[in-house]
Structure formats: C-alpha cells, structure tokens
N, C-alpha and C positions, 0 to 999 in steps of 0.2 A: 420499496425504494432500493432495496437491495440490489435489485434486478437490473437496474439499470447500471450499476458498478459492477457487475458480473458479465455484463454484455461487452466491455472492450477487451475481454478473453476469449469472445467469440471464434473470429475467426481462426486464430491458435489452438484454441480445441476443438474445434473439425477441422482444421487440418490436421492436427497431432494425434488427436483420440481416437476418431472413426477409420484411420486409418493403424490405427495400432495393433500389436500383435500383443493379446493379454493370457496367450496358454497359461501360460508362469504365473500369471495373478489367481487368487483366490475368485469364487463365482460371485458375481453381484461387487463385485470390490469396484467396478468403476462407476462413478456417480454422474447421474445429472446436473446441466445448469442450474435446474428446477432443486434440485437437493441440496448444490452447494449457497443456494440463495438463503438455508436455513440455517446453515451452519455458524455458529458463534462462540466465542469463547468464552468458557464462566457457567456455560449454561447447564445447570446440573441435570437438564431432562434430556441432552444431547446425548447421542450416541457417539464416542469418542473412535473415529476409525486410526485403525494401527499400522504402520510400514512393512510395506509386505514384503519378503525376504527372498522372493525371487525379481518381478519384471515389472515396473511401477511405469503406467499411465499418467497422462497430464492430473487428468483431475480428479487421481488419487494423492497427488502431490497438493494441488490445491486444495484438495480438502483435509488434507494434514495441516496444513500452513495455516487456514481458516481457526480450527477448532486450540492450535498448540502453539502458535507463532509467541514468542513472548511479546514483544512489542505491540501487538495487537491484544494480547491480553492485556497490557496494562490502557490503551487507549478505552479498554470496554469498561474496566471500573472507574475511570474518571469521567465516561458519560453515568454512571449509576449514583457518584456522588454528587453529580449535577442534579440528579432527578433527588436527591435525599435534600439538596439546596432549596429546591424546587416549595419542595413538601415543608418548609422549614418559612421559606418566605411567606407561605398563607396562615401562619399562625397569627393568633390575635396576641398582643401582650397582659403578661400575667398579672392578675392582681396582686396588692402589695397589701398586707396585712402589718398593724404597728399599734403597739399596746405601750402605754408609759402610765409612770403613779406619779400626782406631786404631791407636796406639802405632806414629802413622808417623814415618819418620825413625830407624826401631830403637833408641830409647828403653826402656828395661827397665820391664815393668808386670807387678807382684806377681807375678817370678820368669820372666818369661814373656820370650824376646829376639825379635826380630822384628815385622815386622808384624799383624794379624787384619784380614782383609777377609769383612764378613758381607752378604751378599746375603736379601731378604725380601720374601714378596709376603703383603699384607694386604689382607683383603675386609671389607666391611662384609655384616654379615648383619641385615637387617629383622626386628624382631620387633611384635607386637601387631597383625598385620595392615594396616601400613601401606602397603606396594603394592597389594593389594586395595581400599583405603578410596580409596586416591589416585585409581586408575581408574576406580571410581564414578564418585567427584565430576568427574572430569575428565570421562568417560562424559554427565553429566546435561550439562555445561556447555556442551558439544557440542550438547546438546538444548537446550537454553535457546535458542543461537546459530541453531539450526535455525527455532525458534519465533520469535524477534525476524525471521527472516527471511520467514516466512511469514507474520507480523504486515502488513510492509513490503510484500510484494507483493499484500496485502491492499487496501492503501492505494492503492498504485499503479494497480493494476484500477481501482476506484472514484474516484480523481483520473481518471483517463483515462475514464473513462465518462461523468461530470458533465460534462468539458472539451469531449468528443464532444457531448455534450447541448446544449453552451453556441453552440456552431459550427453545429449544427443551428438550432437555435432562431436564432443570426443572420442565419443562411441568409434562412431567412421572414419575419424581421424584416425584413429587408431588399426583398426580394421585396414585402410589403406594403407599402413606405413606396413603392418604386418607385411602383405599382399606384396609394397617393392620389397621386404628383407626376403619372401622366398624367393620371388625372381632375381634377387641377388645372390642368394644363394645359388641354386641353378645356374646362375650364368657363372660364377666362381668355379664348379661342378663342370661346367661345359668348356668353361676355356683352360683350367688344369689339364682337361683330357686333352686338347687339342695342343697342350704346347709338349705333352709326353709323345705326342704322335709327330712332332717335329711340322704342326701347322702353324702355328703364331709363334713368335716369339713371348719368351717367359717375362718380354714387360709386361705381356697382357696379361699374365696372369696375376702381377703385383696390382696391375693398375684396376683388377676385378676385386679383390681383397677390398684393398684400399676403398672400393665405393658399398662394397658390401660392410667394414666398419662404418663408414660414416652412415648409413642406415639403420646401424646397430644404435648407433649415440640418438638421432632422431625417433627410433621405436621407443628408446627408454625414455625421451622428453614425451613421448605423447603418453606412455604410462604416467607419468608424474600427472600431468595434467590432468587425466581423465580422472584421477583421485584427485584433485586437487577441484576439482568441478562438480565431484560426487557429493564434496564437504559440503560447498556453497549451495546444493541444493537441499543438503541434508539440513543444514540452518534454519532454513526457511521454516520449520516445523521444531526449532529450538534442540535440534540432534547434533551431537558433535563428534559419533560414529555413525553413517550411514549403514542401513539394513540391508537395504536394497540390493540387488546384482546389478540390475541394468535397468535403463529407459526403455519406450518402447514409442516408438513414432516415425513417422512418414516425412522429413523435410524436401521431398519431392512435391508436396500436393502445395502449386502455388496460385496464384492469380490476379491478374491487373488493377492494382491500386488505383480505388476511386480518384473524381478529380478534389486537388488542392481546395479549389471554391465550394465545394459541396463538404468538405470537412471542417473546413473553417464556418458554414454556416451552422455547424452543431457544436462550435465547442461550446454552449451554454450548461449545454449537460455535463460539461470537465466539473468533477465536483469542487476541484478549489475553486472556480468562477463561482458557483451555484451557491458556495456557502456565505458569499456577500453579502448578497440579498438579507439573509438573516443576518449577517454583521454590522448592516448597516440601519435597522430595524430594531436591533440591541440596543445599539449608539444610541438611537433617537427616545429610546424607552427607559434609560439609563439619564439622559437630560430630565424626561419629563418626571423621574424618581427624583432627582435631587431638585426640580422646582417645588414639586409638592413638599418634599422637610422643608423652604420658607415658610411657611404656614405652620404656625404654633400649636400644638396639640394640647388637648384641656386635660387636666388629672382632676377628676371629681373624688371627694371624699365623703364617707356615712359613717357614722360613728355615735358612742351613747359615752356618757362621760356619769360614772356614780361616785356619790359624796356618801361615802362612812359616815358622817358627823354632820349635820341631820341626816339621817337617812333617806337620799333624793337623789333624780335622776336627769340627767341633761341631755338631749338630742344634740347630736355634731354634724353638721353638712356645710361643705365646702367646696370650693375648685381653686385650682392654682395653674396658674397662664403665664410659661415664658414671654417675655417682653422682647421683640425684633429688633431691637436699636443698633446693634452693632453687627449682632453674626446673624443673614439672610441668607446664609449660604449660598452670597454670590459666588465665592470661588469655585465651590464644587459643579457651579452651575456651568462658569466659563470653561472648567476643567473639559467637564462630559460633551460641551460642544465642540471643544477644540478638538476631542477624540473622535466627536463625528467628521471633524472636517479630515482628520489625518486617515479614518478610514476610508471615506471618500480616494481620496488621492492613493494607497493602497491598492484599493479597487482598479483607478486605472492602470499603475504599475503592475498588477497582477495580469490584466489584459493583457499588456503590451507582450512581458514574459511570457506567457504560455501561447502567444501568437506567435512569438519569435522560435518556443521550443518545438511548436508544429510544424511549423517551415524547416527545420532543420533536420526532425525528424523524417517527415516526408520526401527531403532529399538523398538521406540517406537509404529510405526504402524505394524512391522511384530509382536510386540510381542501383542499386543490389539486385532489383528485379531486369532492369535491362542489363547489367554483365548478365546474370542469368541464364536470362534468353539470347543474347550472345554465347556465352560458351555453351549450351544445347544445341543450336544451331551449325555453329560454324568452328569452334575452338577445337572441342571436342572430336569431333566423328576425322577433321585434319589431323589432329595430336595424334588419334586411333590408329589411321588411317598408316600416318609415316613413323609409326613405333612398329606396328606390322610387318610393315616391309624393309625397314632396316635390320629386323632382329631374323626373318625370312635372309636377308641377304646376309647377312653374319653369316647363319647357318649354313649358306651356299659357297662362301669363303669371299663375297661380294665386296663385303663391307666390313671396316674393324671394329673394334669393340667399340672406340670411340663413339662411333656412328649410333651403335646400338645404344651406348649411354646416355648422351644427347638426347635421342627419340624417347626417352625412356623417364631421362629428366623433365621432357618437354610434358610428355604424358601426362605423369602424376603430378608435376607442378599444376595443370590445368585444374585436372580435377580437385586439388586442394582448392585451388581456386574458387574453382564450382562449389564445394564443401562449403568454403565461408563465407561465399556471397548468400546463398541458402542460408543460411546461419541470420547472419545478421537483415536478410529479408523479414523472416521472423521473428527476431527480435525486436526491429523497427514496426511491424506490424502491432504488436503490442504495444511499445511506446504512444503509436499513432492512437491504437483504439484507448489508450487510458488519458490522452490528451482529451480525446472530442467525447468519452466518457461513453462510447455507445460500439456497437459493428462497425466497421472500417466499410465496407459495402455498404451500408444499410442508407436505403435514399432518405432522404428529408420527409417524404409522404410518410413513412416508416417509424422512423420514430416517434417515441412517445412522449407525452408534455411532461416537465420537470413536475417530481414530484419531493415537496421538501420532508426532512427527517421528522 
C-alpha cells in the first residue's frame, strides 16, 4: 500500500535524484523507491539511516524524515494502539466468581440449624451478535488509524520534498547573487581605474560602489535564507541543527504537465478520499454494534450450596435477563446513524476540497512551467544577449555605467526569475502528485487499483 504514497514523489525524484551529484555522499547512502517503501518508524528491525555530513540527495532526506520525523512517529503508535483495541474487542467476557455464608453465627432459618456456604460461577453470555459487531468496528477503526497514518506520511514526503526544493533553489540563489557581487566588484575595479585615468567622471565611480553595496545587503539576505531553508529541511527528520553541507540536484530536468482531466480522473487514489470508504464502513458497523446491545444478554449461574447442619448438599442453577423497557439503546442507535449521515456529507465536502486544491495547484504549475519555457526561450538568451554588449560598449567607452547596469540588472533579474519559476515547478509537481496520490505523468492504463490499509 505503501507504494502507492511513495509514487506522488515520483517525479521529483527522478528529476532530483538521477540527476544528482552524490561524490560527497557516503556509497550506497542513496535509496530506492523500493527501499523507502519499507521504511517506518518504531520499527526495531529497521536500519536507521544517518545525515550525512557532506551532499545530501532527495531520498536521503526522505528517508531520514520516514524512519525520525516525530509527527510520523507518533501517528505510527496510534495505529499500534488501535490494533491492541483490535485484539481487546475479541475478548469474551470474564467469568464472575461469588461465594457468600448465611445463617452465620447458627441462627436458626426456616428450620434449618447451622451455617449454608454457597459457592457460584456466573458467565455473561453475548447475544445479538455483539462480539462480532464489536470486532468489526474495532477491525475498521484500526483501518481508519492505518489511513490517517498513511494520510501523514503522505504529507511528510511532500513537506520534505518542497523543503529539499527550497534548499536547492537557495543553493543557486545564492550562488547567483555571489556571481553579480564579483561582477560588481570588477566593475567597481574597472571604473575606479578609468576615473584616475581621467575617462569617466568620479560620479561613476560613487554610482559603482553604491550598486556594489547594495549586492552586498542582497548576498547577506540570501545567506540568511539558505540557512534558514537548511533548518526547514533539517526538521523534517526532527533535527534542529542540520549536518548536512549542501543539497544536490538538477532543477533544470522539467517536463510537460499531464492534462487537468486525466489527473482529476485519479484522485481516488488521494488517500484522504481513499480513507472514506473505510469511514463510512465504520459508521455503518458502529450502527449495527449499538443495534445489537438492544438485545439483552443472559448471565447463567452454577453453583452448589452446603448446609453444616445437617450435613447436605444443594445444586444452584440460574440465569438473570435485563428487562428492555425503558433503555433500548435507541439513542445510541440515532447517535451512530446520525454520524453516518454527517460522514456522508464530509465525504462530499472533502471532494469538493481536494478538487478545488488540484485546480489550483495545477495552475500554479501549468503557469511555472510556461514562464519557464518563456524565459528559456526568449527572456534569457535577449537579457544575454544585451548585457554583452552594453558591458563590450562600456568597455569601448560606447556606453555608461548606467547602460552597463540596467543590462546587468535586466540580466540577473531574469534568471532569478527563471530560479523561482523552477522552484515552484517543483514544488507544485509535488503538490499535484500527493493530491491524485500517484506519478503526475502516469496515464490512467497505468495505474494500479486502490489497494486499502
């Protein structure tokens, strides 16, 4: 079942993974889909992998977050106390043992001298099917607990994959802001010499400082950030110093977002939709539990009863039968329908939601991937293009700094550009594949049939 909550990481980890650069990682430290499908928390036969201290891969991060995420650990003991609930519901009820004396003290009672010591073991016997109904319900509830957990680590994958995305992406961000402070440097360098040689005026040289600080303040905001992104991914694994140096992945590797109607014909597999099914299956086993307690259960009693005085013996056998007159436990009964009805209605609100969060999601990644392929095309190789030759015509005495810094701003404005539509491509890819609960490409033939917890 797993596997199919590991599948809307898909495409994010071939994009991110096979494209990764893992020298810095330890050998064997990057894992399969196939491996992280095993991975759970709690599980004392697991192999606990560690945060490696140089170049950390996608689904090395996910499989940190899998085995250590706190939040995920505690979803996994509340399915284990559901299966202890489970194991608790198919008990039978305990017999009840009860020993009394009367006509103690040898008191005479209606002819009788001596003591009576009577000994009795009484059982409750279930009727209307109530042990049955019970292990149902407990049965599903177990499923419910299984589903909310698979819900969770649902979440958790895709928190961890954006938070990777985010670290990535400041990676470069950074990396570019580097990149304008030396060319600002440089051009600080270039135009000091030119105003001692009496070619520009020494505004130009103020007016080069002045843009080389303000690249100073933007290098330090993108430091800040890229630690502040390090954290968020470091959490993901319940760390609140990150080990790691750097990410390691490819936000170039992208590709044409299936269509709208073929995504929406899979969100069945979204596991919040999926876990209905069994919520409403609950509901209905949780009615038929409280119809059967109407039905009065028999307590049969055996018992022997001995008289000290004559020396004699009495066999005791009985049953005792609550009487239904007043408590039928109709309320409980309207209670558990009403809760069917209100999961019902649920169900469609839940539709509607995660139909409206697809749509939204999907706009934000159809609309990431065409800037995209816009600035590939046509933004970029222009910006290139007229940064070259303004900063060529600087050099020739063509053009003034201004010229040069405009082209320069146009430039690296672009490419940020390009940085965070990349970014949020995939990160919206992720959104999409944890909505429809499967590959973002993967056609309808392709998938496989829900399979419940």
């Amino acid at each position: 079942m797993f596997s199919n909550y590991v599948r809307p990481l898909g495409v994010a980890l071939c994009l991110l993974i096979t494209t990764s650069q893992v020298d810095a990682s330890p050998p064997n430290s990057t894992l399969s889909l196939t491996q992280l499908s095993e991975l759970t928390p709690n599980d004392p036969n697991r192999s606990v992998p560690e945060e490696p201290t140089g170049s950390l891969v996608l689904s090395q991060a996910l499989a940190l977050a899998l085995t250590q995420n706190p939040e995920l650990s505690a979803f996994s003991w509340e399915s284990r106390a559901q299966e202890a609930a489970t194991l608790q519901a198919g008990l039978f009820p305990n017999p009840t043992f009860n020993a009394n004396a009367a006509n103690f003290g040898n008191q005479v009672i209606k002819g009788f001298d001596g003591d009576v010591v009577t000994l009795e073991l009484s059982q409750l016997i279930e009727l209307g099917g109530k042990r049955t109904a019970r292990m149902e319900a407990a049965s599903l509830t177990k499923q419910l607990a299984d589903w909310d957990y698979e819900t969770k680590r649902a979440d958790v994958l895709t928190q961890v994959t954006q938070a990777f995305i985010d670290v990535l992406a400041a990676q470069q961000r950074l990396a570019l802001t580097q990149q304008i402070h030396e060319l600002a440097n440089q051009t600080t360098v270039t135009t000091s010499a030119r105003v001692q040689v009496g070619k520009v005026s020494p505004v130009e040289e103020t007016k080069a400082k002045v843009a080389r600080a303000s690249v100073q303040i933007e290098l330090m905001r993108a430091q800040k950030e890229l630690e502040a992104a390090r954290k968020r991914l470091a959490a993901g694994w319940g760390s609140t110093t990150p080990r790691f140096e750097a990410v390691s992945g490819n936000l170039e590797s992208i590709q044409a977002p299936a269509s709208l109607d073929s995504l929406m014909q899979r969100l069945s597999k979204n596991p919040d939709l999926a876990r209905w099914a069994t919520e409403i299956t609950q509901r209905q086993a949780l009615i038929t539990m409280e119809k059967s307690k109407a039905i009065p259960d028999v307590t049969a009693t055996v018992g022997a009863s001995k008289y000290l005085m004559p020396n004699d013996y009495a066999l005791v056998v009985g049953f005792s039968v609550p009487l239904p007159v007043f408590d039928r436990n109709q309320g409980r009964i309207q209670e558990a329908e009403h809760r069917l009805t209100k999961a019902e209605e649920e169900l469609r609100s839940t539709e509607v939601r995660i139909t409206t969060a697809l749509n939204t999601a999907y706009q934000a990644l159809d609309t990431a991937y065409s800037e995209i392929i816009t600035l590939q095309q046509d933004i970029l190789p222009g910006a290139q293009s007229a940064y070259d030759a303004a900063r060529e015509g600087y050099r020739l005495g063509k053009f003034g700094f201004l010229d040069v810094l405009d082209a320069q701003r146009t430039l690296f404005g672009a490419k940020n550009q390009y940085l965070l539509a990349l970014a949020e491509y995939h990160k919206s890819v992720a959104s999409v594949e944890r909505l429809v609960g499967s590959n973002m490409n993967e056609t309808v033939a392709d998938s496989q049939p829900e399979v419940s917890p």
